[in-house]
MIDOSE-1310 file (N, C-alpha, C; in nm, 2 decimals, decimal comma, always signed):
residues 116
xxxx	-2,76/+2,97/+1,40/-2,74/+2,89/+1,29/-2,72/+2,75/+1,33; -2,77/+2,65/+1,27/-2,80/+2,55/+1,32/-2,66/+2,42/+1,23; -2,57/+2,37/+1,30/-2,48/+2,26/+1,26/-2,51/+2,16/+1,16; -2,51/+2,14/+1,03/-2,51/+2,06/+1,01/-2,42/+1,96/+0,97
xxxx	-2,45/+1,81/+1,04/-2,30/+1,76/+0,94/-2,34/+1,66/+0,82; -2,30/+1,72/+0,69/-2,30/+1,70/+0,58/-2,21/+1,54/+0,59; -2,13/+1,51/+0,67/-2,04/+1,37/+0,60/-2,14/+1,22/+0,65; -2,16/+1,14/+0,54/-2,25/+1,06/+0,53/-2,12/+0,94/+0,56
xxxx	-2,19/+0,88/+0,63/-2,06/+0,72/+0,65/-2,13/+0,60/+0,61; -2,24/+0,65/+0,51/-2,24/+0,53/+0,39/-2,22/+0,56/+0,26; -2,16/+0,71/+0,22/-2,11/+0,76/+0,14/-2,05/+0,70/+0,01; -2,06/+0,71/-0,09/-1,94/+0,68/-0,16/-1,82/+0,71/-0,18
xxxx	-1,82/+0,84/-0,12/-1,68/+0,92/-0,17/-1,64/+0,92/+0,03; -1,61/+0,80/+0,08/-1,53/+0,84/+0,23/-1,47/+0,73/+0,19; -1,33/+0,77/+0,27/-1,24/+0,65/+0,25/-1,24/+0,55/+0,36; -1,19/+0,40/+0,30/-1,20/+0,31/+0,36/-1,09/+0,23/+0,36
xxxx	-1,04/+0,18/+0,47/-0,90/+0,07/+0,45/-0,93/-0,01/+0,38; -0,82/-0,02/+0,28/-0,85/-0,18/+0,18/-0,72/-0,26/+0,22; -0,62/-0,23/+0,26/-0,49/-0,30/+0,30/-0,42/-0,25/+0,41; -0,35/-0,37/+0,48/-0,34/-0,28/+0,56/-0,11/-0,38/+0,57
xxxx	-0,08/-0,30/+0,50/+0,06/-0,33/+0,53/+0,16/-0,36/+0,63; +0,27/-0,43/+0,61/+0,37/-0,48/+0,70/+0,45/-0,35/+0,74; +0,47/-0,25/+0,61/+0,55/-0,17/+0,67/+0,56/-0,02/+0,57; +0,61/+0,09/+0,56/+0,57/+0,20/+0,45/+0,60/+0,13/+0,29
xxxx	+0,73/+0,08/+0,32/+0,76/+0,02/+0,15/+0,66/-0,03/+0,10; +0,58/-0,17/+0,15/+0,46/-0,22/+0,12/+0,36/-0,17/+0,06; +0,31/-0,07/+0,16/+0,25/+0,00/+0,15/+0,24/+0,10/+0,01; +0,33/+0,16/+0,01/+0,38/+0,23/-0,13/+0,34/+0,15/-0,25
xxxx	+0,42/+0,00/-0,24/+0,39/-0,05/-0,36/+0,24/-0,07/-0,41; +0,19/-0,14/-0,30/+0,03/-0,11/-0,33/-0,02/+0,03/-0,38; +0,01/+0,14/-0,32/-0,04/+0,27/-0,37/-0,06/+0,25/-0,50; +0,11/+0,26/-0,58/+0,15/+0,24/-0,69/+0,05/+0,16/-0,79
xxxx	+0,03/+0,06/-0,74/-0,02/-0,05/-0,81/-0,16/+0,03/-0,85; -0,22/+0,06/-0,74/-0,39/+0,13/-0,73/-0,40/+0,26/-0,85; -0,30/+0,30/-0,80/-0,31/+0,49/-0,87/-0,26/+0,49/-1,02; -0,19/+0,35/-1,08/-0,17/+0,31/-1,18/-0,29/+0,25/-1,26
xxxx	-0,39/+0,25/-1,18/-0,55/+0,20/-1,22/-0,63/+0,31/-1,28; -0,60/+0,41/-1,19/-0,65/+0,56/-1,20/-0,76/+0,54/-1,09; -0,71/+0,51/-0,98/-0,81/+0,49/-0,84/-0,72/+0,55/-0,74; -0,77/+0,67/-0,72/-0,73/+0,74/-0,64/-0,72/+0,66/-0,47
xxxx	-0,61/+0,68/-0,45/-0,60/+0,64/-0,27/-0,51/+0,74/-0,17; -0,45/+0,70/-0,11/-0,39/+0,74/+0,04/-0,37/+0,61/+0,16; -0,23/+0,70/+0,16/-0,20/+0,61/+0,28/-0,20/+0,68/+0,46; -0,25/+0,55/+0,51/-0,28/+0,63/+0,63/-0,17/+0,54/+0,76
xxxx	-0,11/+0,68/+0,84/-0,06/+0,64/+0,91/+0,12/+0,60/+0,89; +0,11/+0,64/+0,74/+0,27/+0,65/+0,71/+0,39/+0,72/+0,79; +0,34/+0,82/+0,85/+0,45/+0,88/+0,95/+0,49/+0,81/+1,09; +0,39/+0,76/+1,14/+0,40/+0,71/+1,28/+0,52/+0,60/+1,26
xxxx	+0,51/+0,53/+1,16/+0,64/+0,42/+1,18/+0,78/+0,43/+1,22; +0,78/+0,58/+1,21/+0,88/+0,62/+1,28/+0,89/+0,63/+1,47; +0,78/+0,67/+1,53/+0,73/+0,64/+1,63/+0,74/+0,51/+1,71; +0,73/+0,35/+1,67/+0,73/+0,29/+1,70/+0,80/+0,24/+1,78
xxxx	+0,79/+0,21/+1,92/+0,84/+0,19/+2,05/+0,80/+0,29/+2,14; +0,80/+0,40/+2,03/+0,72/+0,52/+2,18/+0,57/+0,53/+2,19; +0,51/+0,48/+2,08/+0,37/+0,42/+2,08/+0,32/+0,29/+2,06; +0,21/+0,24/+2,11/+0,19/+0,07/+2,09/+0,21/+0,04/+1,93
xxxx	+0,26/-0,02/+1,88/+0,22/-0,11/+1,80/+0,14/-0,08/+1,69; -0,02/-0,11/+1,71/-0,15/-0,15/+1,68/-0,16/+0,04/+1,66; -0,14/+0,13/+1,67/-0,13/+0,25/+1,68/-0,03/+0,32/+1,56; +0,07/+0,23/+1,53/+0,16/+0,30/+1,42/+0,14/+0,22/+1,29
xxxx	+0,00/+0,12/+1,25/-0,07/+0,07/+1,16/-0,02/+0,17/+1,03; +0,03/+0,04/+0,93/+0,02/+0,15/+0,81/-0,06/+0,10/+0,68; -0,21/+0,15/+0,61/-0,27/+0,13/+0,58/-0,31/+0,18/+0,44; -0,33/+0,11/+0,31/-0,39/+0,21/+0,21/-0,54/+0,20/+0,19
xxxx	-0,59/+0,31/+0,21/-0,74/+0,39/+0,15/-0,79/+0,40/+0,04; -0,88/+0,36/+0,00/-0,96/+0,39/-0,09/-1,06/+0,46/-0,08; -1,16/+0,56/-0,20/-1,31/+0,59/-0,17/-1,37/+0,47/-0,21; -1,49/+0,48/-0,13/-1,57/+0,31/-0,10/-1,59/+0,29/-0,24
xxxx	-1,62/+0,41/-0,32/-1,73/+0,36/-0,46/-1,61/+0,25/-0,52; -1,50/+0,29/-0,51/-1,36/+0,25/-0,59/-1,32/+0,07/-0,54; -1,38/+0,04/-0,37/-1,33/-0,03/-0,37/-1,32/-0,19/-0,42; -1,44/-0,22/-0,50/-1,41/-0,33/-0,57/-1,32/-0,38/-0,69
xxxx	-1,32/-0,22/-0,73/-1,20/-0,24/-0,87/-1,07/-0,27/-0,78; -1,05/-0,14/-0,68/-0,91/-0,19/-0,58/-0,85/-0,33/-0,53; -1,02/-0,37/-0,50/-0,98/-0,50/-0,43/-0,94/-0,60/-0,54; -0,96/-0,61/-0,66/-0,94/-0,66/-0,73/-0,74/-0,67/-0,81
xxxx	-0,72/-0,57/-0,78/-0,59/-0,52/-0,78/-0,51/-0,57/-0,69; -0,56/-0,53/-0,58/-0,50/-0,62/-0,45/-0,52/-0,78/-0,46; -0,58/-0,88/-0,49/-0,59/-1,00/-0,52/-0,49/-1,02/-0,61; -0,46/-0,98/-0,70/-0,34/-0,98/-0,82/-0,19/-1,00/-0,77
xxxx	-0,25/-0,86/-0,68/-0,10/-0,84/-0,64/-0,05/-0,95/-0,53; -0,12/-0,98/-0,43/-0,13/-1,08/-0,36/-0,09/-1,23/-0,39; -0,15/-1,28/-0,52/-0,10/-1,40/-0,59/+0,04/-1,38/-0,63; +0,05/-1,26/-0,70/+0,22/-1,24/-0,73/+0,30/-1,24/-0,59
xxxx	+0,28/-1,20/-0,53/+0,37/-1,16/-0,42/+0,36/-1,32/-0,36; +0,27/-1,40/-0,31/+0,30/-1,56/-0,28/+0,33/-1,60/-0,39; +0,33/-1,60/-0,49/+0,41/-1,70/-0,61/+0,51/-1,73/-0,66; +0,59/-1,53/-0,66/+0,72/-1,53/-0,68/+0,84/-1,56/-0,56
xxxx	+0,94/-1,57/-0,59/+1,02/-1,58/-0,53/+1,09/-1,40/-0,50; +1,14/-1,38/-0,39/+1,23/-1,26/-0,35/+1,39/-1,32/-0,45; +1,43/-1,19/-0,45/+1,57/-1,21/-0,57/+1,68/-1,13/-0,51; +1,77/-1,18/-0,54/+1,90/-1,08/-0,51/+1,97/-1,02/-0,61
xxxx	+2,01/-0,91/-0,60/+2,04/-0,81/-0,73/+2,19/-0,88/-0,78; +2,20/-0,86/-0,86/+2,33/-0,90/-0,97/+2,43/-0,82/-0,92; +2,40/-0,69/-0,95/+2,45/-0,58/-0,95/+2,54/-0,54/-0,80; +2,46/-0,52/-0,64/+2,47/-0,49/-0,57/+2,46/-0,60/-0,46
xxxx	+2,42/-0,72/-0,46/+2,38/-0,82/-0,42/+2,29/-0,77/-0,29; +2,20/-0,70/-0,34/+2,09/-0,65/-0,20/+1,95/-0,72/-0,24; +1,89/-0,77/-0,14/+1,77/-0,84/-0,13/+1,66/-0,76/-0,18; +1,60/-0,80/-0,25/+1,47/-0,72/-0,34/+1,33/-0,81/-0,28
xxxx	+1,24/-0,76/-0,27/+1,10/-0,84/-0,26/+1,05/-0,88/-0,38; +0,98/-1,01/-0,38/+0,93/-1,05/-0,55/+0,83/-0,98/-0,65; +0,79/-0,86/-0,57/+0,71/-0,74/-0,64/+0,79/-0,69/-0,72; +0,93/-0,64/-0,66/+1,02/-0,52/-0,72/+1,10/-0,57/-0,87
xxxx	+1,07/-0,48/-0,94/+1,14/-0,49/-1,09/+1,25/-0,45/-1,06; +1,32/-0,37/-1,02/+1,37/-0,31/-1,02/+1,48/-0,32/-0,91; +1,63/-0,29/-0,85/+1,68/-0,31/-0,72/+1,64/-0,18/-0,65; +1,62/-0,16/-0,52/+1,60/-0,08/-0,46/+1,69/+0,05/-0,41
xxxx	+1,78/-0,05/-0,41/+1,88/+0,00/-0,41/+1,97/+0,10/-0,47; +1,99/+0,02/-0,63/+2,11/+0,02/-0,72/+2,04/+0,06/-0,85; +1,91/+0,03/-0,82/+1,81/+0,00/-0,96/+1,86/-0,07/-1,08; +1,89/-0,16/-1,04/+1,96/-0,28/-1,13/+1,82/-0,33/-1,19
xxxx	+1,79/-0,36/-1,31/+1,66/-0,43/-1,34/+1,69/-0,58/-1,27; +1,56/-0,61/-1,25/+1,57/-0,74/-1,24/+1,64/-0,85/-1,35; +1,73/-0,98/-1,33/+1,68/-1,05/-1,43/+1,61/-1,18/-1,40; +1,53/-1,18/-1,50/+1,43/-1,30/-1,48/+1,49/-1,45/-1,51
């Protein structure tokens, strides 16, 4: 019986890095942002960050996925989110006085809402 391989790598349905994050939190929030679109993704390489020092670097990459067909609506999301993230300022919570990034509504912490 003869092998075939069925996976096409100009496919529409293979996933492709669309971001590629500072760190898992980042990461996450982008998911969020995506899967709130109804565009399915994945993150790649979320465990290894744990790893880091016992593998290079460039190896414990943490990345979110998209299927290609999806990726222009995604990238589109990701520009958004990108303007907000350089625009706003980071905030410190009222509540618990712990540093929040300018994405987060919410404290991370304490889940204090933000106030604006």
């Amino acid at each position: 019986m003869q092998n075939i391989n069925t996976e096409n790598s100009h496919s529409a349905f293979h996933w492709i890095t669309l971001y590629k994050a500072d760190n898992n939190l980042e990461a996450n929030i982008v998911k969020g942002l995506i899967l709130s679109a109804g565009i399915e993704c994945q993150i790649q390489g979320e465990m290894l960050q744990g790893a880091l020092g016992e593998i290079p670097f460039e190896q414990t990459q943490v990345s979110v996925q998209v299927y290609a067909i999806k990726e222009r609506h995604a990238r589109e999301i990701l520009v958004n989110y990108q303007q907000v993230k350089q625009s706003a300022p980071d905030w410190v919570c009222p509540n618990c006085n712990e540093h929040n990034g300018s994405t987060f509504d919410f404290c991370w912490s304490c889940e204090t809402l933000k106030n604006d």
